[in-house]
N, CA, C and O atoms as a GROMACS GRO file, in nm:
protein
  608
    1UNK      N    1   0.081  -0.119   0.000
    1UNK     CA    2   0.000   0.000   0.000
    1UNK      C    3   0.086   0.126   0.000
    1UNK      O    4   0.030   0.229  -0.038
    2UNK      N    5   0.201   0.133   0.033
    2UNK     CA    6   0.290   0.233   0.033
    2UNK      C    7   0.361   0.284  -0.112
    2UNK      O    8   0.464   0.272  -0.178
    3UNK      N    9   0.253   0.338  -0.111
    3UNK     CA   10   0.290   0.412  -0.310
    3UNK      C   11   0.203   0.553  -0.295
    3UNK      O   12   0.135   0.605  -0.207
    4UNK      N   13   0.237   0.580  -0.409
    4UNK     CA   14   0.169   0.738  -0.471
    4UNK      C   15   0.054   0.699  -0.557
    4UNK      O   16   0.083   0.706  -0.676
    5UNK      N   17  -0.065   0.662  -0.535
    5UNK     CA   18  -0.164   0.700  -0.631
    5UNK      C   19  -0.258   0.755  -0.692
    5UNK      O   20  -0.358   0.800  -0.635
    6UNK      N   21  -0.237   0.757  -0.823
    6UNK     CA   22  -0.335   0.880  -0.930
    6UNK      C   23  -0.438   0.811  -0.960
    6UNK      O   24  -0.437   0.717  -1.039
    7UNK      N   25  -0.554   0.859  -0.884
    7UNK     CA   26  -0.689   0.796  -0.865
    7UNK      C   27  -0.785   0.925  -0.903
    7UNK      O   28  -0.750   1.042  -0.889
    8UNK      N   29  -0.894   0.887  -0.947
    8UNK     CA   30  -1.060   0.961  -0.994
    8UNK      C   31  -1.090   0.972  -0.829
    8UNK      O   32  -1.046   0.910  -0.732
    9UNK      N   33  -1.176   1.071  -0.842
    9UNK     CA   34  -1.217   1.120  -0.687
    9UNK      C   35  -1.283   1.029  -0.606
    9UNK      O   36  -1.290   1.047  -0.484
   10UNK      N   37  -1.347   0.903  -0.680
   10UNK     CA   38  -1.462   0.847  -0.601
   10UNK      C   39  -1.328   0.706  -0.549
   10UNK      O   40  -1.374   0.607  -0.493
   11UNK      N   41  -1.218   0.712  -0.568
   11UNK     CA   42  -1.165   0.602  -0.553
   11UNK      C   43  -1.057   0.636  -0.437
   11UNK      O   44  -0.987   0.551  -0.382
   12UNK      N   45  -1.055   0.796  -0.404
   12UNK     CA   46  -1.031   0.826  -0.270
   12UNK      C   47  -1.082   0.762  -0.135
   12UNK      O   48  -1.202   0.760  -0.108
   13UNK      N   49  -0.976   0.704  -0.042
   13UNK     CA   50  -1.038   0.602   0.067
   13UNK      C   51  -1.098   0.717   0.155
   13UNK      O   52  -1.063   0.833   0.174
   14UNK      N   53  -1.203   0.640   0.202
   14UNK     CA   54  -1.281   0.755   0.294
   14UNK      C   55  -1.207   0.731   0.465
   14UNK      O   56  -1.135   0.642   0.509
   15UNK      N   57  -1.249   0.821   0.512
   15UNK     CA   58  -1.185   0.886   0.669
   15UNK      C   59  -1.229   0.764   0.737
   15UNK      O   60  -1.333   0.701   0.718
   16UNK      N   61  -1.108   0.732   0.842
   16UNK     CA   62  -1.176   0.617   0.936
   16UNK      C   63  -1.071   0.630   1.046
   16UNK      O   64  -0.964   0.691   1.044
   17UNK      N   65  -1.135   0.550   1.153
   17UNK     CA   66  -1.006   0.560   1.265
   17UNK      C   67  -0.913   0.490   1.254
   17UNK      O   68  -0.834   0.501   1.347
   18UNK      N   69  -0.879   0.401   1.157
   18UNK     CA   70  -0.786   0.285   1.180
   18UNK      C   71  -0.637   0.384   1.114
   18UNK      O   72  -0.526   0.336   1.136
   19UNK      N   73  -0.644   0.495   1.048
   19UNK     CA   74  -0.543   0.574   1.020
   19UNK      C   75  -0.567   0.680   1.020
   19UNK      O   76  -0.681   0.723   1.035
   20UNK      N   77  -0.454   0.759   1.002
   20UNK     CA   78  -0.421   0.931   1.036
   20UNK      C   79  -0.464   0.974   0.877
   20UNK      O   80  -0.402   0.924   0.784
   21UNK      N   81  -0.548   1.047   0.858
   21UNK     CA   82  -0.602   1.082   0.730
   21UNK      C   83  -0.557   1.259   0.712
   21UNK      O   84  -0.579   1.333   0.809
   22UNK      N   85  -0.485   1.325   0.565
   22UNK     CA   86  -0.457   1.419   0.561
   22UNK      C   87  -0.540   1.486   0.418
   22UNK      O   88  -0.559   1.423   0.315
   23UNK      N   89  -0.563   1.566   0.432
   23UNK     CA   90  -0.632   1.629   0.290
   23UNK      C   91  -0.526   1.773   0.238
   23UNK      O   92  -0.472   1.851   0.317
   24UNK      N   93  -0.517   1.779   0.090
   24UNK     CA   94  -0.476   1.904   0.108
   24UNK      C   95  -0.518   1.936  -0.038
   24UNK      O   96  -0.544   1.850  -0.123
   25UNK      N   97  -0.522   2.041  -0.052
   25UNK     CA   98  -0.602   2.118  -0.194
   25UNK      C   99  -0.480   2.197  -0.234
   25UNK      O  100  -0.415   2.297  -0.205
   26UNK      N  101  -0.488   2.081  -0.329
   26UNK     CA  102  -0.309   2.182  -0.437
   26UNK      C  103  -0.368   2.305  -0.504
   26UNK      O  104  -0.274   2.364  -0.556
   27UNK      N  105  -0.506   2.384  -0.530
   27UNK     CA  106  -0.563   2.555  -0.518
   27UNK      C  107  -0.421   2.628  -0.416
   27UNK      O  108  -0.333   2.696  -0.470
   28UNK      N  109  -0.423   2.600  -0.288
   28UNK     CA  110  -0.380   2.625  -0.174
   28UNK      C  111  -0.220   2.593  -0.168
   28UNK      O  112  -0.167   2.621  -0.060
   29UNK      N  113  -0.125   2.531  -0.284
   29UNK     CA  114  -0.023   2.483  -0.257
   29UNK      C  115   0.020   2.587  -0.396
   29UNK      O  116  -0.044   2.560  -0.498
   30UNK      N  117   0.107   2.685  -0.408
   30UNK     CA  118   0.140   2.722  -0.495
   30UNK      C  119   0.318   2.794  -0.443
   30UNK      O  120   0.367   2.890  -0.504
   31UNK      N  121   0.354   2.759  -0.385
   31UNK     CA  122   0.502   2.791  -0.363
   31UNK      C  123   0.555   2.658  -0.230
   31UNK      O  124   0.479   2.574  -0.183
   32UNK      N  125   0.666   2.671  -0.205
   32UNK     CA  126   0.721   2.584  -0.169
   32UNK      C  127   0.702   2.626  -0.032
   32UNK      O  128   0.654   2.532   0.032
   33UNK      N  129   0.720   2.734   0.044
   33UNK     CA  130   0.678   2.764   0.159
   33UNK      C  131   0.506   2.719   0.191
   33UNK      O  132   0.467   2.706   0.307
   34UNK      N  133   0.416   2.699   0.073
   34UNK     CA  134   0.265   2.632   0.119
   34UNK      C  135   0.276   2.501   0.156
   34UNK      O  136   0.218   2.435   0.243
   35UNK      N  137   0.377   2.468   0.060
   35UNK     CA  138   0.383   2.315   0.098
   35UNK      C  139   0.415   2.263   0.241
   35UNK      O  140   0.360   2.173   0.306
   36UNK      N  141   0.507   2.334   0.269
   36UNK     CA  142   0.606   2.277   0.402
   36UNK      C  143   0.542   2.325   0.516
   36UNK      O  144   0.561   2.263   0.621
   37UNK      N  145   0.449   2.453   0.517
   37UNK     CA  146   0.404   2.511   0.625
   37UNK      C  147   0.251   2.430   0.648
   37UNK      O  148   0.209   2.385   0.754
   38UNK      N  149   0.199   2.428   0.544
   38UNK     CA  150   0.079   2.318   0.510
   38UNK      C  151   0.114   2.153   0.573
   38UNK      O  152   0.040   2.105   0.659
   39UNK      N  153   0.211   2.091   0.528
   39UNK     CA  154   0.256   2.004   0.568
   39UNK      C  155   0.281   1.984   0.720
   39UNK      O  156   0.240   1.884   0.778
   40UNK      N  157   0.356   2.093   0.787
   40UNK     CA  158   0.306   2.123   0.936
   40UNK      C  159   0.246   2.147   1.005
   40UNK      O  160   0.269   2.141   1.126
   41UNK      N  161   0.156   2.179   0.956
   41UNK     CA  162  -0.008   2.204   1.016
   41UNK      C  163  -0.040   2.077   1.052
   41UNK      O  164  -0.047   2.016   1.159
   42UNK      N  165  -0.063   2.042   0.899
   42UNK     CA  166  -0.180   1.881   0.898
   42UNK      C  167  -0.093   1.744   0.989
   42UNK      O  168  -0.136   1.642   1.043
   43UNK      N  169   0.029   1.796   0.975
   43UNK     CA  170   0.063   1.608   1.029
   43UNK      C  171   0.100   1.699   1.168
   43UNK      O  172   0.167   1.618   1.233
   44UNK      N  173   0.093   1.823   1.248
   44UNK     CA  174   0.108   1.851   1.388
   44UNK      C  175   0.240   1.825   1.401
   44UNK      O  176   0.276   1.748   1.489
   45UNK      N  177   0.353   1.897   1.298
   45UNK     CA  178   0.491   1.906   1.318
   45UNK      C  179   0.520   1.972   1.483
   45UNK      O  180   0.438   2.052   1.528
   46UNK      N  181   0.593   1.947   1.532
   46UNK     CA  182   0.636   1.991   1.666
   46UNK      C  183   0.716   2.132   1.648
   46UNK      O  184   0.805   2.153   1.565
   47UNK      N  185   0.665   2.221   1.741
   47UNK     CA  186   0.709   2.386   1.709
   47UNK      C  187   0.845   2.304   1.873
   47UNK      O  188   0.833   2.209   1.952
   48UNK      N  189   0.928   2.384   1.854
   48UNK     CA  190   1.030   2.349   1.906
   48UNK      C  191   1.030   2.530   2.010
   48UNK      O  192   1.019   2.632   1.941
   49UNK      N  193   1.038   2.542   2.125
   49UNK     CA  194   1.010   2.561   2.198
   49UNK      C  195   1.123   2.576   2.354
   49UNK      O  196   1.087   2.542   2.467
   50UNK      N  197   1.275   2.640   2.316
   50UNK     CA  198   1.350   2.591   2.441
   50UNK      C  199   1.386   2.458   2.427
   50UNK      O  200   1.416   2.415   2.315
   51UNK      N  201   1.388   2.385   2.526
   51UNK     CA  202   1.441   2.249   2.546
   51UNK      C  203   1.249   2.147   2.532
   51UNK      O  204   1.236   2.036   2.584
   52UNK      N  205   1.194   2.180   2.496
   52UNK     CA  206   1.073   2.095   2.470
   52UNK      C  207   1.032   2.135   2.313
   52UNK      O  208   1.072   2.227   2.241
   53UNK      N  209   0.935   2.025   2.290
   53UNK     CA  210   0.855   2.037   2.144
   53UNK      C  211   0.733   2.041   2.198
   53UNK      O  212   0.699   1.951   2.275
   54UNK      N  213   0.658   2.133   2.168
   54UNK     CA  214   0.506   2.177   2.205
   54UNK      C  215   0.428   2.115   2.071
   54UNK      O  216   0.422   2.197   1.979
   55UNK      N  217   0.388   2.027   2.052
   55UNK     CA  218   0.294   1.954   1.942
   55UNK      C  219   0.174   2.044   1.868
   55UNK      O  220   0.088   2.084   1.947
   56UNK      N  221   0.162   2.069   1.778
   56UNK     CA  222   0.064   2.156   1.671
   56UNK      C  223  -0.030   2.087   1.704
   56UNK      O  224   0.011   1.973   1.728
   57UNK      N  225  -0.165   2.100   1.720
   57UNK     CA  226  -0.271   2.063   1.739
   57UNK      C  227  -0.384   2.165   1.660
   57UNK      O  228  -0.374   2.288   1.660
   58UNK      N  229  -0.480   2.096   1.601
   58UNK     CA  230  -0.579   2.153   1.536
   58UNK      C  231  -0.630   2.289   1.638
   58UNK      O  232  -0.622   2.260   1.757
   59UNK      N  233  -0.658   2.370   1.623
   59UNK     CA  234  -0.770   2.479   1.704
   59UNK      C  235  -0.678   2.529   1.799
   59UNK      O  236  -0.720   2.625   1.864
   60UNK      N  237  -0.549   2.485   1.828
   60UNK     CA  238  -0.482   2.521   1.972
   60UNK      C  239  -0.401   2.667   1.938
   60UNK      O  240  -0.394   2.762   2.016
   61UNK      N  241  -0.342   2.659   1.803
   61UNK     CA  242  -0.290   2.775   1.733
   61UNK      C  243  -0.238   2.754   1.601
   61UNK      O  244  -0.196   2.647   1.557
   62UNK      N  245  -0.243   2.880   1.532
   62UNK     CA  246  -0.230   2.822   1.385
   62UNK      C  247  -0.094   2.854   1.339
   62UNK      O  248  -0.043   2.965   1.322
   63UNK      N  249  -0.029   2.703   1.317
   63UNK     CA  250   0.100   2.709   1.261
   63UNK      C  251   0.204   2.870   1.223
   63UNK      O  252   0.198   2.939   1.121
   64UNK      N  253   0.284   2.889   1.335
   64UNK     CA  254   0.346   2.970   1.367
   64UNK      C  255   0.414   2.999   1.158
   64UNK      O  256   0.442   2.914   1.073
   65UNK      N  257   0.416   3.121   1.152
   65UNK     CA  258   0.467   3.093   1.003
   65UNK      C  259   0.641   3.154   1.046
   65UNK      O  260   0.740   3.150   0.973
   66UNK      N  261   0.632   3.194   1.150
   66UNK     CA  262   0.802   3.289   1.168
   66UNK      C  263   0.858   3.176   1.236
   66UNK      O  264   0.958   3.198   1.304
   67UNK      N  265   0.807   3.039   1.229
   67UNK     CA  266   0.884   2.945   1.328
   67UNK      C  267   0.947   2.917   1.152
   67UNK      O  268   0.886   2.952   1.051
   68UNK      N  269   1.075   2.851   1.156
   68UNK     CA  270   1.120   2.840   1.086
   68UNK      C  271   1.131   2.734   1.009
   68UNK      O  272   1.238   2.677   1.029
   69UNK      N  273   1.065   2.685   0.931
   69UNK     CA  274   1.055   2.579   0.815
   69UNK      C  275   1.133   2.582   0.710
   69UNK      O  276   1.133   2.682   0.638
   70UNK      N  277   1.207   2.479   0.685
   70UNK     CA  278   1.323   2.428   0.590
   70UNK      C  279   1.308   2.304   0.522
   70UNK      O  280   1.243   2.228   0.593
   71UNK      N  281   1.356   2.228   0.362
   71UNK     CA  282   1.389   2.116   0.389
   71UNK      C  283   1.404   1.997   0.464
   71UNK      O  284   1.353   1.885   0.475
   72UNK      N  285   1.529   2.093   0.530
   72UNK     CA  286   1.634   1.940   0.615
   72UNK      C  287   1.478   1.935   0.732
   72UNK      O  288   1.407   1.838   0.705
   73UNK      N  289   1.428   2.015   0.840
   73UNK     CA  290   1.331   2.017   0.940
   73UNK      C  291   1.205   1.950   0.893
   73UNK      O  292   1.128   1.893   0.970
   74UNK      N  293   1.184   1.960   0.735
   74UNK     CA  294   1.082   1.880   0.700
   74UNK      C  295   1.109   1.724   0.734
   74UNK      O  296   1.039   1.652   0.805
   75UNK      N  297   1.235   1.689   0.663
   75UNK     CA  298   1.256   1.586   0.652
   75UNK      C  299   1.263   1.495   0.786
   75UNK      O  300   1.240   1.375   0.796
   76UNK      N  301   1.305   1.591   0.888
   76UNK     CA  302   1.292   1.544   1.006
   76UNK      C  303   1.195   1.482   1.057
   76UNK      O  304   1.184   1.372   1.111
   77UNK      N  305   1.086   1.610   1.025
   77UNK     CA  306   0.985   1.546   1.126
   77UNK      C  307   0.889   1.479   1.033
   77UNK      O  308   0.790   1.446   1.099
   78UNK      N  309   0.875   1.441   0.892
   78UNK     CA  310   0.850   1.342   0.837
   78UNK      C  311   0.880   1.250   0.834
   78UNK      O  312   0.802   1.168   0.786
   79UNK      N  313   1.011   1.207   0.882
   79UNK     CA  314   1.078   1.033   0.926
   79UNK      C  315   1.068   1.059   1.078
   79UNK      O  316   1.170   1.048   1.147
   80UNK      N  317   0.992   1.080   1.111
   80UNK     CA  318   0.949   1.083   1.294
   80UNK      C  319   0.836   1.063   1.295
   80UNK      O  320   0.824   0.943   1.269
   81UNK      N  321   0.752   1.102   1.307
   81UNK     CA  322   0.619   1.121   1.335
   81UNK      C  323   0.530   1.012   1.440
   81UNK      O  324   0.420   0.958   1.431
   82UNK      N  325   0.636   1.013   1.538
   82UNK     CA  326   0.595   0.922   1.615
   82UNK      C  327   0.483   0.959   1.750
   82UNK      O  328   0.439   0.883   1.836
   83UNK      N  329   0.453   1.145   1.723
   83UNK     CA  330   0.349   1.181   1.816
   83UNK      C  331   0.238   1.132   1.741
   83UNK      O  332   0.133   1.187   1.774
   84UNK      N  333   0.223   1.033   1.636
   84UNK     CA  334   0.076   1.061   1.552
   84UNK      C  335   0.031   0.930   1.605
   84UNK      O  336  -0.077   0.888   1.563
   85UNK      N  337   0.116   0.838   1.716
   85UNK     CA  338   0.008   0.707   1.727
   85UNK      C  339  -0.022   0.643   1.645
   85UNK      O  340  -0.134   0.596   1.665
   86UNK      N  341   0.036   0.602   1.523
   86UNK     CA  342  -0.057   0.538   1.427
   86UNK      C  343   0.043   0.462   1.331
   86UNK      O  344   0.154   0.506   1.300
   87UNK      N  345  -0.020   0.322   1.280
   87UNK     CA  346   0.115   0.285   1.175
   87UNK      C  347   0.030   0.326   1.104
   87UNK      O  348   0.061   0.218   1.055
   88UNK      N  349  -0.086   0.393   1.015
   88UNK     CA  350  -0.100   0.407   0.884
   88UNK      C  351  -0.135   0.556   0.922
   88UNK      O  352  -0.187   0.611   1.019
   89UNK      N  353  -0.069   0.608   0.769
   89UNK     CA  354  -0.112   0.783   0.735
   89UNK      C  355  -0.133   0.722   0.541
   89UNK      O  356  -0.085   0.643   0.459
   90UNK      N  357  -0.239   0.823   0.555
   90UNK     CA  358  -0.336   0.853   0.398
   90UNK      C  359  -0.304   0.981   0.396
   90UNK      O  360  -0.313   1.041   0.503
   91UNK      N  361  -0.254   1.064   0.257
   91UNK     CA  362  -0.240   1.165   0.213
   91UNK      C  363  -0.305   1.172   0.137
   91UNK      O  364  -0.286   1.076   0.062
   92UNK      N  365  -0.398   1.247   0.093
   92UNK     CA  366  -0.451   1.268  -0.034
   92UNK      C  367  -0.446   1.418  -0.095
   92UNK      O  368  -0.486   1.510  -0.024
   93UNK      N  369  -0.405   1.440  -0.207
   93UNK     CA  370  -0.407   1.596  -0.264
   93UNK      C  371  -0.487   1.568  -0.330
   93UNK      O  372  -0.488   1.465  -0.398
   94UNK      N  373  -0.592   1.669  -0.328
   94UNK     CA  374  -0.709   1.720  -0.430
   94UNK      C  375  -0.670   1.824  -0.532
   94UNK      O  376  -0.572   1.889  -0.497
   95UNK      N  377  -0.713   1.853  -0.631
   95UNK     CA  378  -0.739   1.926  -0.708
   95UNK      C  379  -0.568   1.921  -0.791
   95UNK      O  380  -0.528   2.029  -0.834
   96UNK      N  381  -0.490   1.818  -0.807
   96UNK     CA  382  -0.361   1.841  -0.826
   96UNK      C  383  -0.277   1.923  -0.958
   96UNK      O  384  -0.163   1.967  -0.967
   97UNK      N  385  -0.405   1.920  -1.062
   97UNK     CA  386  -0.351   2.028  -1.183
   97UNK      C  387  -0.296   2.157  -1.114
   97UNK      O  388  -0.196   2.214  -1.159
   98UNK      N  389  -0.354   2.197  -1.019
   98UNK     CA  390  -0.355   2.334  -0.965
   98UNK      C  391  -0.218   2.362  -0.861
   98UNK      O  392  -0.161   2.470  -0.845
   99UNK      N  393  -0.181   2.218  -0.792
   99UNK     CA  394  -0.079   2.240  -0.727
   99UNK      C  395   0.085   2.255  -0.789
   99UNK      O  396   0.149   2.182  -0.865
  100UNK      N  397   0.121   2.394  -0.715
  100UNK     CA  398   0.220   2.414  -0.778
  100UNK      C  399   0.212   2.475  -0.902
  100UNK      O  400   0.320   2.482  -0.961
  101UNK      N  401   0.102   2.526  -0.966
  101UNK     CA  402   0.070   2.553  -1.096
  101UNK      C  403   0.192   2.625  -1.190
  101UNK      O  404   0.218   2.606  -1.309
  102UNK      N  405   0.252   2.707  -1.101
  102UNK     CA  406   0.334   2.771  -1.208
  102UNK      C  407   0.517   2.722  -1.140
  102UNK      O  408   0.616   2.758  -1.203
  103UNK      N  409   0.526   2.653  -1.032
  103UNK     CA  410   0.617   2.540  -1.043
  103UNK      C  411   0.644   2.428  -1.066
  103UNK      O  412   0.653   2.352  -0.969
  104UNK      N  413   0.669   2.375  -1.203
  104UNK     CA  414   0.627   2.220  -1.221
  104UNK      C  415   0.797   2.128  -1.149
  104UNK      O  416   0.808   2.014  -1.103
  105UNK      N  417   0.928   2.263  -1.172
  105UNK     CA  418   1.018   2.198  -1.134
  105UNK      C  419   1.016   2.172  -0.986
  105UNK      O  420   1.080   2.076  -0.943
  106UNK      N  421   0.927   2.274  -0.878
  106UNK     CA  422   0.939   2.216  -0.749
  106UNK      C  423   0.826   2.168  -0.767
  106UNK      O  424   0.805   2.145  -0.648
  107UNK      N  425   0.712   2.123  -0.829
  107UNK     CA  426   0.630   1.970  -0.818
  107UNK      C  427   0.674   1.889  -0.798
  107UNK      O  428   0.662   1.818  -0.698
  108UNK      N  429   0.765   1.870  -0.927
  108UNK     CA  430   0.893   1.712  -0.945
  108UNK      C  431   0.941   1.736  -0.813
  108UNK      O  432   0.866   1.686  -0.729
  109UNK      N  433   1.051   1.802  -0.761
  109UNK     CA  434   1.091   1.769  -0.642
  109UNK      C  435   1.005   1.734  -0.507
  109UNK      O  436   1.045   1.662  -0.415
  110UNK      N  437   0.875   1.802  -0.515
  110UNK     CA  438   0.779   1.720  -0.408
  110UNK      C  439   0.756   1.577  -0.436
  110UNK      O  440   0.769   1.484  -0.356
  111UNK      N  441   0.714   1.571  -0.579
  111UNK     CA  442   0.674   1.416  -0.535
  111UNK      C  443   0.790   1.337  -0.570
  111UNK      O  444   0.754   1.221  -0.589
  112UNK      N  445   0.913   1.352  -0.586
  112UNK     CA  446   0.982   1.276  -0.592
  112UNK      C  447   1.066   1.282  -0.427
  112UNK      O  448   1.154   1.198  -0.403
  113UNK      N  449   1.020   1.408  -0.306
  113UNK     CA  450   1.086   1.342  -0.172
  113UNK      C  451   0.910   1.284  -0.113
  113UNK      O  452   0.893   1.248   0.004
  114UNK      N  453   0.802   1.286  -0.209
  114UNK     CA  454   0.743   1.213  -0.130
  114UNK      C  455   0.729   1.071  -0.136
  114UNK      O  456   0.694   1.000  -0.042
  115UNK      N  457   0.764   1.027  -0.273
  115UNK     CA  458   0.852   0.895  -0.279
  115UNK      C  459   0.920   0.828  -0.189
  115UNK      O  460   0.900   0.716  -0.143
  116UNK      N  461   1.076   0.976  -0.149
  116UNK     CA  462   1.173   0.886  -0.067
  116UNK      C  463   1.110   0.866   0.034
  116UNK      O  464   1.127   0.752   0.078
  117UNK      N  465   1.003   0.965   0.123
  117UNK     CA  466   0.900   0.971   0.210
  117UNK      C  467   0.887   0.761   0.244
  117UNK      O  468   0.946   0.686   0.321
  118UNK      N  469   0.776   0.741   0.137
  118UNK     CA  470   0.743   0.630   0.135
  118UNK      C  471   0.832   0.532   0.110
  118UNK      O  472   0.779   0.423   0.130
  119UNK      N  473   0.921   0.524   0.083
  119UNK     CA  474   1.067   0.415   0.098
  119UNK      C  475   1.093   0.430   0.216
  119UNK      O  476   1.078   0.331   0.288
  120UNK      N  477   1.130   0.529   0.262
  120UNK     CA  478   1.200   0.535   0.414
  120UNK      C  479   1.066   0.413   0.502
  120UNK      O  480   1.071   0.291   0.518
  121UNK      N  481   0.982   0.491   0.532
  121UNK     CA  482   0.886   0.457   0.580
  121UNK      C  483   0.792   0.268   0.553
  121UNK      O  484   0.709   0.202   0.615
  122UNK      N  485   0.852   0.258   0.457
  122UNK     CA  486   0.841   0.110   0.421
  122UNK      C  487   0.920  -0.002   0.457
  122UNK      O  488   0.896  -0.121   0.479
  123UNK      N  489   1.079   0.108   0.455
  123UNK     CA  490   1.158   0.003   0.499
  123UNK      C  491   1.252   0.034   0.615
  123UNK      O  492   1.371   0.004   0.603
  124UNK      N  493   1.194   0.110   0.758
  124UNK     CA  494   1.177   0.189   0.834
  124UNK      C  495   1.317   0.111   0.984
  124UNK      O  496   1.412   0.155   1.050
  125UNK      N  497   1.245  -0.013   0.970
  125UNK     CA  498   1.362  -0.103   0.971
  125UNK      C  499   1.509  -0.079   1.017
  125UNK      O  500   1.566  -0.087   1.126
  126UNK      N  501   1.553  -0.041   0.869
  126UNK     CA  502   1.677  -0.010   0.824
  126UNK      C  503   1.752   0.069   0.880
  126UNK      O  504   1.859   0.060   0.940
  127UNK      N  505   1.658   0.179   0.842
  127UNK     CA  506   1.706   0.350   0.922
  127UNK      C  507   1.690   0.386   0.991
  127UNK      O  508   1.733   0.499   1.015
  128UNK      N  509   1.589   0.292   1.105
  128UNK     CA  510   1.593   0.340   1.254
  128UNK      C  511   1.628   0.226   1.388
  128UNK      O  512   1.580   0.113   1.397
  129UNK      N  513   1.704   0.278   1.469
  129UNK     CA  514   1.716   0.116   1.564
  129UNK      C  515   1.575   0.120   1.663
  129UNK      O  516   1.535   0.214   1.732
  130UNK      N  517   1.512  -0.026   1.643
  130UNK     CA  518   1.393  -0.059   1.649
  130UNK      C  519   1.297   0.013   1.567
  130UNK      O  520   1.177   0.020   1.590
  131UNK      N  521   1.362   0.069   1.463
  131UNK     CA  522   1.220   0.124   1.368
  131UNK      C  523   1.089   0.025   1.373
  131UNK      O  524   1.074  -0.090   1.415
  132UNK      N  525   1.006   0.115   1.316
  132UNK     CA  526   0.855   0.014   1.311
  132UNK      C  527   0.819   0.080   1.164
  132UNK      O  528   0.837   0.200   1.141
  133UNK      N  529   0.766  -0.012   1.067
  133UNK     CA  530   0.736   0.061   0.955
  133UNK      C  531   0.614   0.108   0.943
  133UNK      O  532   0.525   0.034   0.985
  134UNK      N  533   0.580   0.224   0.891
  134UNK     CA  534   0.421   0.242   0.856
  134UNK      C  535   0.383   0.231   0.745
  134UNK      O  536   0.471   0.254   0.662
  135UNK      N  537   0.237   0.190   0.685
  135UNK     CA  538   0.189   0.249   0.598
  135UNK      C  539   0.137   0.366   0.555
  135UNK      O  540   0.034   0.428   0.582
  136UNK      N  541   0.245   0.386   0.468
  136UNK     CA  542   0.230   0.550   0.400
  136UNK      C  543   0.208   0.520   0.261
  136UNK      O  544   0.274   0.466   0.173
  137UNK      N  545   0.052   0.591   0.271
  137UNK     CA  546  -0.011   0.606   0.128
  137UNK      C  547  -0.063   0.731   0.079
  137UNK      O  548  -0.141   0.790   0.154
  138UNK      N  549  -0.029   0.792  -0.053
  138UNK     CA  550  -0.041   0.919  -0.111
  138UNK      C  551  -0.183   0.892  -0.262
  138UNK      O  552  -0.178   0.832  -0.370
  139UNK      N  553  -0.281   0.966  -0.198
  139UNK     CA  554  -0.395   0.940  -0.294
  139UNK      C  555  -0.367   1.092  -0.404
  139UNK      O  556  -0.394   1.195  -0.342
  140UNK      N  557  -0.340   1.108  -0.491
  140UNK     CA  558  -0.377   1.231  -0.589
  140UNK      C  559  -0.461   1.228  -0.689
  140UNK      O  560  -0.461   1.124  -0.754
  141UNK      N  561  -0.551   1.334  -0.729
  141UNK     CA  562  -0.658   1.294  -0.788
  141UNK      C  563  -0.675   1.446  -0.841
  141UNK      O  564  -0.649   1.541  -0.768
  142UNK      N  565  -0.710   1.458  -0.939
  142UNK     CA  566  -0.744   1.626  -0.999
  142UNK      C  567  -0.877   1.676  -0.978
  142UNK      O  568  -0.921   1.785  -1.017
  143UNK      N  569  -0.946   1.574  -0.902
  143UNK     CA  570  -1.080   1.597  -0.847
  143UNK      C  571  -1.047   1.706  -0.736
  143UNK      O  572  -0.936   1.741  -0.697
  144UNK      N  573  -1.203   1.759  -0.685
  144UNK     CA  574  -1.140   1.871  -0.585
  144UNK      C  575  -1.212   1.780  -0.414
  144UNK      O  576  -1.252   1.668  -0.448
  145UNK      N  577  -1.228   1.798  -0.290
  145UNK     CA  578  -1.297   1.800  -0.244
  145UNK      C  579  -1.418   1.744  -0.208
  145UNK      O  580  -1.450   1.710  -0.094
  146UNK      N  581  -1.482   1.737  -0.304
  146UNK     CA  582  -1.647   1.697  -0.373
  146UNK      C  583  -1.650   1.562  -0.419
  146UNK      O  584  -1.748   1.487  -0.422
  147UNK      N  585  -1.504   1.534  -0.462
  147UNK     CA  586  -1.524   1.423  -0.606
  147UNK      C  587  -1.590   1.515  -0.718
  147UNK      O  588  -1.690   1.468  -0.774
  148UNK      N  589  -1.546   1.638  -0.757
  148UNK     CA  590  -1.619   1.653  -0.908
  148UNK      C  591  -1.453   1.702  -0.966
  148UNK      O  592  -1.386   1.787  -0.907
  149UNK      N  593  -1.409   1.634  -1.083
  149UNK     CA  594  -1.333   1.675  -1.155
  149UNK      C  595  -1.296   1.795  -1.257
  149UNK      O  596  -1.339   1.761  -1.367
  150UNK      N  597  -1.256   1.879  -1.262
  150UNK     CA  598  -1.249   2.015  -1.326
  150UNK      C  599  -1.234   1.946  -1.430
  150UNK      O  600  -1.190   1.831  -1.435
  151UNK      N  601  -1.270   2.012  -1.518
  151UNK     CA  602  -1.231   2.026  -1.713
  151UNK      C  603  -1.264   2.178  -1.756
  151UNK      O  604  -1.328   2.282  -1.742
  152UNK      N  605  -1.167   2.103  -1.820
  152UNK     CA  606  -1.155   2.284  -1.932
  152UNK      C  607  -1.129   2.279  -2.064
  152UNK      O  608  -1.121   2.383  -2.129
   0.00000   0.00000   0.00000
């Protein structure tokens, strides 16, 4: 199950408790700072805080944007994510013509570290002592939201 797939809207898995479910509307993703700050929101990246990590939580406050988001810090707390409780996370981007619209070269580089994303994480094993692997699955679909597909 740990792949990237380009699915029609109705073939998006629906919300359940058995995994950590993420939505994001590539409308809303158009520079590389949406991505990464977006990305910290939804998976509750840890704002770092002194000698503690204070955990992002929905409604508690909205993703600090002067806290400082990078690459390498992405990458971090994407091969961590061990406040989320859960071996499975579902990503799904909606509306994906739109994401990134006028960067297609940092598209390619998203989905190609959300690839390494899902390698790491598959074979989790490897790269961590006592790793545990999860299932990490990426739904994209040019549908929005709704399940209704744009055309033009």
């Amino acid at each position: 199950m740990n792949k990237i797939n380009y699915v029609f809207p109705k073939e998006v898995p629906e919300k359940c408790s058995k995994y950590f479910f993420v939505e994001i509307d590539g409308k809303m993703i158009q520079s590389e700072n949406d991505w990464l700050y977006t990305m910290a929101e939804k998976f509750h990246f840890p704002v770092s805080s002194g000698q503690q990590n204070i955990y992002w939580f929905k409604g508690a406050f909205e993703y600090p944007r002067k806290h400082f988001m990078n690459w390498n810090r992405f990458q971090d707390w994407i091969t961590d994510l061990e406040w989320l409780n859960t071996d499975s996370i579902i990503l799904v981007i909606y509306n994906y013509k739109y994401f990134m619209e006028n960067l297609p070269e940092a598209k390619t580089y998203i989905i190609n570290d959300l690839e390494n994303t899902i390698d790491f994480w598959e074979n989790a094993e490897k790269y961590i002592v006592d790793g545990q692997r999860k299932d990490f699955s990426i739904f994209i679909t040019e549908g929005d939201l709704y399940g209704k597909v744009q055309t033009y």
